[in-house]
VEXKOLSE-71846 format. One line per field, with one value per residue (C-alpha): x, y negated, z; residue in three letters; residue number from 1. Coordinates in nm, 3 decimals. Layout:
<nodes>
u	c(X;...)
v	c(Y;...)
w	c(Z;...)
resn	c(ala;...)
resi	c(NUM;...)
</nodes>
This chain:
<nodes>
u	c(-7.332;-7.232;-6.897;-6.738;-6.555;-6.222;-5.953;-5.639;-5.408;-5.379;-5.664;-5.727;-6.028;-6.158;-6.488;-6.540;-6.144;-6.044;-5.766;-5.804;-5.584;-5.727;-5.578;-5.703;-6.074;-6.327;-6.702;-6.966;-7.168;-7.507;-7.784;-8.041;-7.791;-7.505;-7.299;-6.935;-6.775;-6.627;-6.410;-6.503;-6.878;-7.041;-7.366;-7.616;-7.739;-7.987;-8.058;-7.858;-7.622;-7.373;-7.105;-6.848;-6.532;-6.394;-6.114;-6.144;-5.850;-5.727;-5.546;-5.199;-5.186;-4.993;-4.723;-4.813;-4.736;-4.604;-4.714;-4.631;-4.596;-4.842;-4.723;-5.008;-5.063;-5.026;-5.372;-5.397;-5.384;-5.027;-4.927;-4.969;-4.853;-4.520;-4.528;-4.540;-4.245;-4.020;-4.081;-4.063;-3.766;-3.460;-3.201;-2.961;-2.947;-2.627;-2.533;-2.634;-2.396;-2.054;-1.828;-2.124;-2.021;-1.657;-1.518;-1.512;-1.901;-1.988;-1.967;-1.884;-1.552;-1.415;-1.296;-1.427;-1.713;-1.556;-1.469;-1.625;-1.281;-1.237;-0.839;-0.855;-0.786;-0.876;-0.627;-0.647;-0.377;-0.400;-0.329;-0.120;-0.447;-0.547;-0.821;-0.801;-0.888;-0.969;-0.831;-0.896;-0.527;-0.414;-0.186;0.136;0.073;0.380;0.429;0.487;0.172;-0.012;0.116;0.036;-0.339;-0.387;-0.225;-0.532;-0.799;-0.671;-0.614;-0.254;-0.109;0.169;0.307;0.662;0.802;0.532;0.605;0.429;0.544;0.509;0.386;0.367;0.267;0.281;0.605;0.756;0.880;0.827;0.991;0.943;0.850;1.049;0.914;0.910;0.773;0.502;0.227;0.017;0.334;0.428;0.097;0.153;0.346;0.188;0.029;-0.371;-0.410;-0.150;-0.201;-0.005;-0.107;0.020;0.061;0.028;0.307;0.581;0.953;1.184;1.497;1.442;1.701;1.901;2.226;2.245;2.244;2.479;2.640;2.943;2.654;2.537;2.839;3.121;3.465;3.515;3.296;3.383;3.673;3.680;4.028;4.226;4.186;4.319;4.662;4.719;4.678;4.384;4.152;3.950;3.652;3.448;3.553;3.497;3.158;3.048;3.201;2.972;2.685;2.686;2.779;2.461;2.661;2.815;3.091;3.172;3.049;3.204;3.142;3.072;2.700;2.503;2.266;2.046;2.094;1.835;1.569;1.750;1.749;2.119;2.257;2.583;2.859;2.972;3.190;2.958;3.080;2.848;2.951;2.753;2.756;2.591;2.601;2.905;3.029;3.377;3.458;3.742;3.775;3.733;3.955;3.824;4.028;3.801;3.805;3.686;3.396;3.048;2.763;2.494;2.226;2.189;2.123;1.863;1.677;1.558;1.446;1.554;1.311;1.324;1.234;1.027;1.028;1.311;1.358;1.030;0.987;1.339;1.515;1.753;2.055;1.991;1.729;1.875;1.753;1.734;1.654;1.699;1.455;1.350;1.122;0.946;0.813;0.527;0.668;0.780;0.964;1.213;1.295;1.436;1.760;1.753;2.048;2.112;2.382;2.554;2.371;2.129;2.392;2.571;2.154;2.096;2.470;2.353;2.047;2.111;2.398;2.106;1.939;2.199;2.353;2.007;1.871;2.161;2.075;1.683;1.708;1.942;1.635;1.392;1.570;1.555;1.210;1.136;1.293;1.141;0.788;0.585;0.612;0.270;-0.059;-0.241;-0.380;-0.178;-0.037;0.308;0.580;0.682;0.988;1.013;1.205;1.448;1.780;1.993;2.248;2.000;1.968;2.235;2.161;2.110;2.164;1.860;1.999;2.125;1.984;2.125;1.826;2.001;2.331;2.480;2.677;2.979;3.188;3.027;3.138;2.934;2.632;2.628;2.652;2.350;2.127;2.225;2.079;1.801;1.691;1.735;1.542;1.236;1.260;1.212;0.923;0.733;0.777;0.621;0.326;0.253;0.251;-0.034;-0.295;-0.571;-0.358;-0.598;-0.380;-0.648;-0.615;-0.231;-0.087;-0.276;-0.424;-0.383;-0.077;-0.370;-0.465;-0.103;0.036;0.344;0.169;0.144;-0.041;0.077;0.294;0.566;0.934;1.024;0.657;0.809;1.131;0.987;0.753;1.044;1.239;0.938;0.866;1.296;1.604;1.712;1.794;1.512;1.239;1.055;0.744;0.591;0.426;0.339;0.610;0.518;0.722;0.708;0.328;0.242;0.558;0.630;0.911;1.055;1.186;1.395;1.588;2.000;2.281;2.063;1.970;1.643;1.733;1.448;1.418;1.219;0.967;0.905;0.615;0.685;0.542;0.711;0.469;0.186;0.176;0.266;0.498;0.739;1.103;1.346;1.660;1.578;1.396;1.628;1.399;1.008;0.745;0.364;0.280;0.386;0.308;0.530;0.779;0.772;0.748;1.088;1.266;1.192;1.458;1.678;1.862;1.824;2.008;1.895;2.154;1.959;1.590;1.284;1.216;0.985;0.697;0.643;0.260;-0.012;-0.158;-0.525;-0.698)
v	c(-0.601;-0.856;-1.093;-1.359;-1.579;-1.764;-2.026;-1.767;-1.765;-1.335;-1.160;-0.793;-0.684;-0.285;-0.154;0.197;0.317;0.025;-0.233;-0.560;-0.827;-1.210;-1.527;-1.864;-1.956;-1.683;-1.636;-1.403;-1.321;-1.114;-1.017;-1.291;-1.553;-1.705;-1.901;-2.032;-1.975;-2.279;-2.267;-2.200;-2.133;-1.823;-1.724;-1.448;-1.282;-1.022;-0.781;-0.690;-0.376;-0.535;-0.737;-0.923;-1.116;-1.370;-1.597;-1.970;-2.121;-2.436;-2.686;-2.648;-2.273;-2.349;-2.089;-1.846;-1.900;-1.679;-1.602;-1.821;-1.696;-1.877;-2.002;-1.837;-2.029;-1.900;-1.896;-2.055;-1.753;-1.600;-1.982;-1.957;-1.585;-1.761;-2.019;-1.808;-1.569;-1.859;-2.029;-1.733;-1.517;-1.697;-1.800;-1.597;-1.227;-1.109;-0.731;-0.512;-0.274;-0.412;-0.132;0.044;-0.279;-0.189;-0.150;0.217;0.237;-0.074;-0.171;-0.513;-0.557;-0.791;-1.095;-0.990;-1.282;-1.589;-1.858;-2.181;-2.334;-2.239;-2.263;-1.872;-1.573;-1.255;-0.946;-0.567;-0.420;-0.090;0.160;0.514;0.687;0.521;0.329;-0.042;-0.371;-0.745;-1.049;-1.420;-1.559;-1.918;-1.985;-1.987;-1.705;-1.514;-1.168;-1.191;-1.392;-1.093;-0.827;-1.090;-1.067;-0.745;-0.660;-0.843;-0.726;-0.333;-0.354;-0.225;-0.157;-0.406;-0.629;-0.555;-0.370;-0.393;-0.444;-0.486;-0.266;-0.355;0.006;0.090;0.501;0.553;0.430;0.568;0.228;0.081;-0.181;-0.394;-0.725;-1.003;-1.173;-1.492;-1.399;-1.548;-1.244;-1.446;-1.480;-1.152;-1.054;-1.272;-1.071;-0.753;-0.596;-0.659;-0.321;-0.140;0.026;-0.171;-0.206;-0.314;-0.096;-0.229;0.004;0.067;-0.046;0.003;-0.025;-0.383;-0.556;-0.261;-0.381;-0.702;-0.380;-0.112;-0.297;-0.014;0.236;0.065;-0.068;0.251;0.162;0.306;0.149;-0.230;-0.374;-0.725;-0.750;-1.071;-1.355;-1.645;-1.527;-1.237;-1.043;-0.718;-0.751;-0.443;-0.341;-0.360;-0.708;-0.835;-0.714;-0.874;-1.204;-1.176;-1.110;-1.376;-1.633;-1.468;-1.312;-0.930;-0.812;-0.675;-0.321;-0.102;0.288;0.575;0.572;0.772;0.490;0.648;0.560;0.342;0.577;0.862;1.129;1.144;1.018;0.866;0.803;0.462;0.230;-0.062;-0.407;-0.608;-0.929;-1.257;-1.450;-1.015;-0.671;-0.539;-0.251;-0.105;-0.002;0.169;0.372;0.151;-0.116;-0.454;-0.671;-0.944;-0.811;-0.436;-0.618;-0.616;-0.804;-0.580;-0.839;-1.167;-1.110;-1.444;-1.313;-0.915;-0.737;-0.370;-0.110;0.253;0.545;0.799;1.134;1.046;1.383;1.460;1.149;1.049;1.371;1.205;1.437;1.374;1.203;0.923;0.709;0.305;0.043;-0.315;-0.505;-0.886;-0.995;-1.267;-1.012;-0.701;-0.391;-0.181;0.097;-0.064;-0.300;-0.099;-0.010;0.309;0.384;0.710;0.765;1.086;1.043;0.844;0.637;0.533;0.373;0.191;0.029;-0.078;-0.196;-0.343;-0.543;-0.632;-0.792;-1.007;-1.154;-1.247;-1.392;-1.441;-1.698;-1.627;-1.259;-1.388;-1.615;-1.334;-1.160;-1.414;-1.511;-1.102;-1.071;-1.370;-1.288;-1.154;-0.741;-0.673;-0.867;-1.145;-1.035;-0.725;-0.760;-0.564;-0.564;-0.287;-0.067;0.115;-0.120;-0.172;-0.057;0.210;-0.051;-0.190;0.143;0.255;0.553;0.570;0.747;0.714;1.056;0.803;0.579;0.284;0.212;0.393;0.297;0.216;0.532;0.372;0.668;0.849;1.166;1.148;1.009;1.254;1.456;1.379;1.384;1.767;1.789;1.619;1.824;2.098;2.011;1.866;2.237;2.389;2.155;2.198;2.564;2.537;2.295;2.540;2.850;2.733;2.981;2.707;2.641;2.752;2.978;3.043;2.704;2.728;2.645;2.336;2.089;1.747;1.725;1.680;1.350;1.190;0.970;1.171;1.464;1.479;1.816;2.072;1.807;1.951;1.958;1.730;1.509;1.405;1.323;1.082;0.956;0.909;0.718;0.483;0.362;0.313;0.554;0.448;0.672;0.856;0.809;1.115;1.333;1.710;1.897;2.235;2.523;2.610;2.928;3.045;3.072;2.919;2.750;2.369;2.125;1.838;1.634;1.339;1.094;1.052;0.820;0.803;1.154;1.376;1.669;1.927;2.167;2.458;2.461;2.834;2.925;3.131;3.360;3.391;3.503;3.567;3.198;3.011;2.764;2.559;2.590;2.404;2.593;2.963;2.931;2.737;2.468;2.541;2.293;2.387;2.178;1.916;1.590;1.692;1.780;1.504;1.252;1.482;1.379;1.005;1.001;1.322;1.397;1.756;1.922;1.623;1.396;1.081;1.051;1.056;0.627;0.555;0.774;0.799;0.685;0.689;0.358;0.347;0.004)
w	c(-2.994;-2.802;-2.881;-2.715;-2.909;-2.725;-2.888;-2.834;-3.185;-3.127;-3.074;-3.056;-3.161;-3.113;-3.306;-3.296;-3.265;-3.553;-3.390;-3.603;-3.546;-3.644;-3.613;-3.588;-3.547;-3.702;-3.805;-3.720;-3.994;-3.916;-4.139;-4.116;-3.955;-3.936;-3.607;-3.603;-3.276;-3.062;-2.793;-2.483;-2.633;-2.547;-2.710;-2.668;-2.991;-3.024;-3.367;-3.575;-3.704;-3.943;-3.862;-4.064;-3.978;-4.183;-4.110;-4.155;-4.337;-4.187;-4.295;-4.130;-3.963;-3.640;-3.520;-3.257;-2.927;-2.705;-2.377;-2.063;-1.673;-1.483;-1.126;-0.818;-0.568;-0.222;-0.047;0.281;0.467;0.317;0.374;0.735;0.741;0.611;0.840;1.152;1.040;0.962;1.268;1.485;1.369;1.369;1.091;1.130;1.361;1.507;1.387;1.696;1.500;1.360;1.362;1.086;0.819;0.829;0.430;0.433;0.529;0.327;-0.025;0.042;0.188;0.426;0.294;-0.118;-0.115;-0.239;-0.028;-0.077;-0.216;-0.573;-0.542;-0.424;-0.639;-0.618;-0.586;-0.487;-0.297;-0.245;0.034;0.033;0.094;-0.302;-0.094;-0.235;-0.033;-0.238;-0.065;-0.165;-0.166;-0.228;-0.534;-0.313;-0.116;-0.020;0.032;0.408;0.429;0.231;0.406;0.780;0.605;0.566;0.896;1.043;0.825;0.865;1.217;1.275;1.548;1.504;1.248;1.204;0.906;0.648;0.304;-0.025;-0.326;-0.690;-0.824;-1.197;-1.216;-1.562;-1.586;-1.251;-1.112;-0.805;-0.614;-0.282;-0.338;-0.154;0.169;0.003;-0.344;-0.473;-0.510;-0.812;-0.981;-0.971;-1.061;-1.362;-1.514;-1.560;-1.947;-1.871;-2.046;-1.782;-1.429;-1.264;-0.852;-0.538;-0.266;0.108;0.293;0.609;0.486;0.768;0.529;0.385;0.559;0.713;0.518;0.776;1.051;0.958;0.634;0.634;0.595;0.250;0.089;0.105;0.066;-0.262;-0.410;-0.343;-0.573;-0.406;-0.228;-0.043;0.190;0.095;0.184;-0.031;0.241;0.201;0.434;0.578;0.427;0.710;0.764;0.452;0.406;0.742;0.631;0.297;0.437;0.707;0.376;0.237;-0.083;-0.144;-0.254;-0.595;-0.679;-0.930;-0.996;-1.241;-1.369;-1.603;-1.864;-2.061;-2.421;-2.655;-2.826;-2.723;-2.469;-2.382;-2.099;-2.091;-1.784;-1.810;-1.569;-1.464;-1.288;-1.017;-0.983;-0.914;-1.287;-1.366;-1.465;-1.704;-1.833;-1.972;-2.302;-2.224;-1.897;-1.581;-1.736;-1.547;-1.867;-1.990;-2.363;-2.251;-2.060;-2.183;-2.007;-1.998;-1.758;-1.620;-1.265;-1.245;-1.517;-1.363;-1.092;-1.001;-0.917;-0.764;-1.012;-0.911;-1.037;-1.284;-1.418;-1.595;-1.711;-1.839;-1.819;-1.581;-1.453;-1.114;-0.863;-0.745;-1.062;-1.040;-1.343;-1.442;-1.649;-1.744;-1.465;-1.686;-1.944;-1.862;-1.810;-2.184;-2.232;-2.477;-2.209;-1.900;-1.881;-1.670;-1.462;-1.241;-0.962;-0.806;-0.482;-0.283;-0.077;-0.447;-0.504;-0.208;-0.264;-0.600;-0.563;-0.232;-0.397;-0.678;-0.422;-0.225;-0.521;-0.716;-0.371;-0.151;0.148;0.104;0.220;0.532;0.608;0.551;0.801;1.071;0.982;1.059;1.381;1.484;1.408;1.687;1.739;1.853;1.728;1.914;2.278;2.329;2.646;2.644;2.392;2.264;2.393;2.141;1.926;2.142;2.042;2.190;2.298;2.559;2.714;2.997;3.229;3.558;3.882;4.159;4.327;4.632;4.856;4.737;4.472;4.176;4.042;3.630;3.522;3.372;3.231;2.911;3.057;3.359;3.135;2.971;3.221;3.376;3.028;3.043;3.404;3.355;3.041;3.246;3.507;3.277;3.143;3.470;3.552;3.215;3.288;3.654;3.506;3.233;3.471;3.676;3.659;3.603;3.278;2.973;2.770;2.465;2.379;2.314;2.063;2.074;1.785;1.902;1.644;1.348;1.526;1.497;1.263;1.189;1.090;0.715;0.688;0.425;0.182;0.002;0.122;-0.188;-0.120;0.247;0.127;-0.139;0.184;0.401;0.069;0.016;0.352;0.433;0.472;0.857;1.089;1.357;1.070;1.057;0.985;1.059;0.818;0.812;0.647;0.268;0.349;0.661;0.797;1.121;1.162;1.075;0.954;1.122;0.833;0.960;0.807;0.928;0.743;0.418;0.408;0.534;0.729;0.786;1.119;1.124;1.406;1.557;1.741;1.958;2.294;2.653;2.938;2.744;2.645;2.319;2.296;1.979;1.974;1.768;1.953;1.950;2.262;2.442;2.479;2.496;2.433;2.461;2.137;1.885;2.076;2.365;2.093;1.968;2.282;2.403;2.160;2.134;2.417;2.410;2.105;2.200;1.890;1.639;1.520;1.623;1.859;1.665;1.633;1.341;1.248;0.889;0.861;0.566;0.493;0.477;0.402)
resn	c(unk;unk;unk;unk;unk;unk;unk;unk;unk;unk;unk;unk;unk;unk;unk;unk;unk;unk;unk;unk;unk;unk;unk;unk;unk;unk;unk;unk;unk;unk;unk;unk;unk;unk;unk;unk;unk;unk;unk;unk;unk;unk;unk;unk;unk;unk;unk;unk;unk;unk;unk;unk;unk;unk;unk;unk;unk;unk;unk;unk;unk;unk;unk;unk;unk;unk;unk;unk;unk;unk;unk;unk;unk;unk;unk;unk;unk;unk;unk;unk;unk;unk;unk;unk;unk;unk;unk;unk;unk;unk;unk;unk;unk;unk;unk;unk;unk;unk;unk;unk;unk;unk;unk;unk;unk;unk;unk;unk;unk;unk;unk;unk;unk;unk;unk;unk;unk;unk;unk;unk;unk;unk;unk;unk;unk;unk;unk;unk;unk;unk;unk;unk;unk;unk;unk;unk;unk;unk;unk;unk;unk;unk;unk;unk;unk;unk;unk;unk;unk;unk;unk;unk;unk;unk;unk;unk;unk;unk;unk;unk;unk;unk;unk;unk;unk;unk;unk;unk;unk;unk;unk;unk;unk;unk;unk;unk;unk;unk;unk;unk;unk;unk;unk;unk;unk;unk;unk;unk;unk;unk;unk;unk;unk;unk;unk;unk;unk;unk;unk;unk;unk;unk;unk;unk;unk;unk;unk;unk;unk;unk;unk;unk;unk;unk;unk;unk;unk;unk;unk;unk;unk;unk;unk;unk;unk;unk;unk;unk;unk;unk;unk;unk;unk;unk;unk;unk;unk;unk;unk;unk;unk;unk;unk;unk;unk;unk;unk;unk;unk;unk;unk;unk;unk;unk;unk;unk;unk;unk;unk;unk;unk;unk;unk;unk;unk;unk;unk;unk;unk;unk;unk;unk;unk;unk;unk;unk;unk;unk;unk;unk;unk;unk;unk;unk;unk;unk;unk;unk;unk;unk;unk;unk;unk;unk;unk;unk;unk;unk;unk;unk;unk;unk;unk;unk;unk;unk;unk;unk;unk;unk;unk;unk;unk;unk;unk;unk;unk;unk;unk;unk;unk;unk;unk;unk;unk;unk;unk;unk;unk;unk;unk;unk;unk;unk;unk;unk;unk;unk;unk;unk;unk;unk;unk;unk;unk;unk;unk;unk;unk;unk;unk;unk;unk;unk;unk;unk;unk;unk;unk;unk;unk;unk;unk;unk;unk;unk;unk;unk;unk;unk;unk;unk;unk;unk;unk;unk;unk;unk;unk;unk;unk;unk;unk;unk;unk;unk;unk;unk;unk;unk;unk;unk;unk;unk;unk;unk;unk;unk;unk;unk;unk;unk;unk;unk;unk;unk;unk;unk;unk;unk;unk;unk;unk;unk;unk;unk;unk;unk;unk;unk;unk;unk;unk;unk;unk;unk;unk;unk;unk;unk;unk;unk;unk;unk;unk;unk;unk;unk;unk;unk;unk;unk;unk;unk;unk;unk;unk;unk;unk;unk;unk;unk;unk;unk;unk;unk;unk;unk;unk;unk;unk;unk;unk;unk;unk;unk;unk;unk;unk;unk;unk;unk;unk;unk;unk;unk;unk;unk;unk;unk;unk;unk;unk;unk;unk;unk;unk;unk;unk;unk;unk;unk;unk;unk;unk;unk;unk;unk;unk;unk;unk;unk;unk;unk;unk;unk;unk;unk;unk;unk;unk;unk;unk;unk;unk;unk;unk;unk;unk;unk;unk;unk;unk;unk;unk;unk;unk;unk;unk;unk;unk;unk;unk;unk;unk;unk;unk;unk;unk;unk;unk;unk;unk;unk;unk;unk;unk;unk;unk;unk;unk)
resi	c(1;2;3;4;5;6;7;8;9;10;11;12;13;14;15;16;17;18;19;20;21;22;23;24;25;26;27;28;29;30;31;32;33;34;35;36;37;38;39;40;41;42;43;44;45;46;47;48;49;50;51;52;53;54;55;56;57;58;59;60;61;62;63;64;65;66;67;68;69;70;71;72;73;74;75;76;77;78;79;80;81;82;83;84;85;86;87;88;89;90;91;92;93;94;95;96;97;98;99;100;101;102;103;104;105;106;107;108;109;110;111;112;113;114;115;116;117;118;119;120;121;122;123;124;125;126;127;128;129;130;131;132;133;134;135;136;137;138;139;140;141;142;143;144;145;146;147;148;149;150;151;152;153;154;155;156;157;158;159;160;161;162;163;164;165;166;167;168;169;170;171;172;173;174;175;176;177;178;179;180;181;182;183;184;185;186;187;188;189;190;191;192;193;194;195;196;197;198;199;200;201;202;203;204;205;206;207;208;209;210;211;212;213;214;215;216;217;218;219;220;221;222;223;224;225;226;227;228;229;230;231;232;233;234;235;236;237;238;239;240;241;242;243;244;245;246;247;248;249;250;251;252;253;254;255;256;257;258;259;260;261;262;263;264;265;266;267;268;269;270;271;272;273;274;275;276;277;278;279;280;281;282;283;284;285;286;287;288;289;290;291;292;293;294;295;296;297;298;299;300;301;302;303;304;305;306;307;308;309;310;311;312;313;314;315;316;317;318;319;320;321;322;323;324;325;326;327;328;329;330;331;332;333;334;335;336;337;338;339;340;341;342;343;344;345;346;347;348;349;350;351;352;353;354;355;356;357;358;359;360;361;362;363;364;365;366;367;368;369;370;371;372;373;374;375;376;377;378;379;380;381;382;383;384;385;386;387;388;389;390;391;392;393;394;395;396;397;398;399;400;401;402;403;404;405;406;407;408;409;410;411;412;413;414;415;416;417;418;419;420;421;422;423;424;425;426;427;428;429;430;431;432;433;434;435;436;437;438;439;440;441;442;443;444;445;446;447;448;449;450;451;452;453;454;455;456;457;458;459;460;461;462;463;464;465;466;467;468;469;470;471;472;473;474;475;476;477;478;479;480;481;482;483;484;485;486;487;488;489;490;491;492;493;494;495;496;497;498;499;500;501;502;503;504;505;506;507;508;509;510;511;512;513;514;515;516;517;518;519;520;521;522;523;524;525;526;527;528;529;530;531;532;533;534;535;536;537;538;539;540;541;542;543;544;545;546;547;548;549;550;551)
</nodes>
């Protein structure tokens, strides 16, 4: 056979199905003759049918080496191949298609690469569709400026009213963080083992109490009393001076605490005052010595709970708590409150907030209605927001140009009339034989943002409670109980009302009612646009849509 001989330490060597494995320098041994091999030596023997390895030993055995990747060299050809395509394609090509590298068609998200400053952080706020968004914030970024970000980045429609909540599911607690809260500090705080999120949402009700303060703070429940005269003051009076000094008055009522490893609940007389939280020993004395302090108002924060009765066995729904806003979130820490009803809650923790924050929140305010309603380049305003003081009716029956209706009477007068006649003229429009009637009643209500499908009664109040009890918020979703029909759930004085929606058939054509037929509508949308400005038999027009969130 032939055998070439080479310098590698491993060698494999195969002789009729035998592997052999020699290291080091080796010698051929043949019958008749013997040849050491060198390296890079190849010689050409002839003869012989025996043949014998045997390893030199040398003197020092070096280690084995390991195999190396060896660098190719381009040929000239590839060279110039590379050449051309880097001299004829340009650095960078614009996307002929950007609306296809939006987050919910690409993995990598707007604004999730790192920015070439390494003071960023990374956070995930996430929307109420459970879609999540990262953003690169600066150590000092603020709520407002968060919520400004992802207003941008999400394309809303406007930029008033959005809030970010602190969420913790397991634990039923949520609250909305401050405007001016630092969102890396709050983040701070949270167990690195919990599920703790934000949640990018609508809050209408975040500074309603500077609005409609008589609404929040009831008479009976406020204990503060004189001027500096002795002399009472009226409630509604006092409240309005407090606020505008960016403080509250003291709050005092009946709640139910739930004990310390224990599922009672107890009814206990609790204190608000500035210097904290106390509660009586005895009764609803207010003596010093039957005072305990139960929390320093500096040192928590005050959260909603949701779903308080299945996971605390609370008596009723209207369930708040208190814990130390330094330390994660543990169940030996919250001290879990519950009132009779929902207007008792907001009082409480709406007197939480103005006496831990006081003159900030009376700045977030201002800072709110100053901000800009609609987003860079939109050309109008919107009239929507306006409120129902800056409305007055009008008569253009004359020649004159139309005239201000002064008396109430007469205003209202006229509102009747001119439902009347918008009845009679919907009923002409919809009686025109080109009208198609198969398409009635019509679908277009899926497409809205009030529409909320088939959610639960008790699912849209909870929606309606997280995104702000004022009044004219509202949503449609379709009747659990009553098939084809839907449910106009709307929020009035710090309660949701719901109206049944009835389909219903005149003229071989469907329409909606709300009034027994009084008042037809061919579908939802027109329902809905109707009663943005007539109160028809609602308490209050239809003003903020309760929307879904999707980042």
């Amino acid at each position: 056979r032939w055998l070439t001989a080479e310098t590698s330490r491993l060698k494999h060597t195969k002789f009729t199905g035998i592997m052999m494995e020699v290291a080091g320098p080796w010698t051929e041994v043949f019958e008749g003759s013997e040849r050491t091999e060198k390296p890079g030596q190849a010689e050409t023997l002839l003869g012989s049918s025996t043949l014998t390895l045997a390893p030199l030993v040398p003197a020092e055995s070096p280690s084995v080496r390991r195999s190396q990747p060896i660098i190719i060299i381009a040929s000239n050809r590839i060279r110039g191949v590379e050449s051309f395509s880097s001299s004829s394609v340009p650095s960078s090509i614009p996307n002929p298609f950007p609306e296809l590298c939006s987050p919910s068609k690409s993995p990598v998200l707007i604004n999730s690469l790192p920015p070439p400053s390494s003071d960023k952080h990374l956070i995930k706020v996430y929307g109420e569709d459970s879609h999540s968004r990262s953003l690169w914030v600066s150590p000092g970024a603020t709520a407002r400026e968060v919520c400004h970000l992802l207003v941008q980045t999400a394309h809303c429609s406007d930029q008033e009213n959005w809030a970010l909540l602190e969420l913790h599911p397991t634990l039923g607690l949520e609250r909305c963080l401050e405007d001016h809260e630092v969102v890396l500090e709050v983040q701070a705080t949270w167990s690195l083992k919990g599920d703790t999120r934000f949640v990018f949402c609508k809050n209408y009700a975040k500074y309603e109490f500077f609005r409609k303060p008589m609404l929040f703070f009831p008479e009976s429940m406020i204990s503060d009393s004189a001027d500096d005269d002795g002399k009472r003051m009226k409630s509604s009076q006092l409240i309005q001076n407090l606020l505008k000094s960016g403080t509250c008055p003291e709050i005092q009522g009946f709640l139910h605490v739930k004990e310390p490893s224990r599922k009672a609940w107890k009814k206990v007389y609790f204190f608000l005052r500035r210097s904290g939280l106390y509660c009586s020993t005895k009764g609803s004395s207010k003596e010093p010595r039957h005072l305990h302090c139960v929390a320093d108002l500096d040192e928590l924060n005050v959260y909603t709970v949701v779903n308080s009765r299945k996971l605390y066995g609370a008596p009723a729904d209207f369930t708040f708590c208190i814990k130390p806003s330094r330390n994660p979130v543990r169940p030996q820490d919250l001290k879990i409150l519950c009132a009779e009803n929902e207007q008792t809650r907001t009082c409480w923790t709406s007197a939480f907030r103005l006496f831990k924050y006081g003159k900030q929140l009376q700045c977030n305010h201002q800072l709110s209605k100053s901000a800009p309603r609609n987003l860079e380049g939109t050309r109008f305003s919107d009239t929507k927001s306006r409120s129902e003081a800056s409305l007055v009716a009008m008569d253009f029956s004359g020649k004159s140009g139309g005239r201000v209706i002064q008396n109430p009477l007469e205003a209202r007068s006229a509102e009747m009339e001119e439902g009347q006649v918008w009845r009679r003229r919907e009923a002409l429009r919809c009686s025109l034989p080109n009208l198609n009637s198969g398409a009635r009643p019509s679908s277009i209500h899926k497409s809205q943002p009030w529409f909320h499908g088939g959610v639960s009664r008790k699912e849209a109040q909870r929606l309606i409670e997280k995104q702000g009890l004022v009044d004219g918020m509202f949503l449609i979703r379709e009747s659990q109980q009553h098939a084809q029909c839907f449910v106009l759930s709307l929020c009035y004085k710090l309660k949701t009302k719901h109206y049944l929606v009835i389909p219903c058939e005149e003229g071989g054509r469907k329409y909606f009612t709300m009034d027994d037929g009084l008042t037809l509508f061919i579908d939802l949308l027109q329902l809905v646009e109707f009663h943005q400005i007539n109160k028809g038999i609602l308490p209050v027009c239809l003003k903020h849509p309760c929307v879904c969130v999707a980042l």
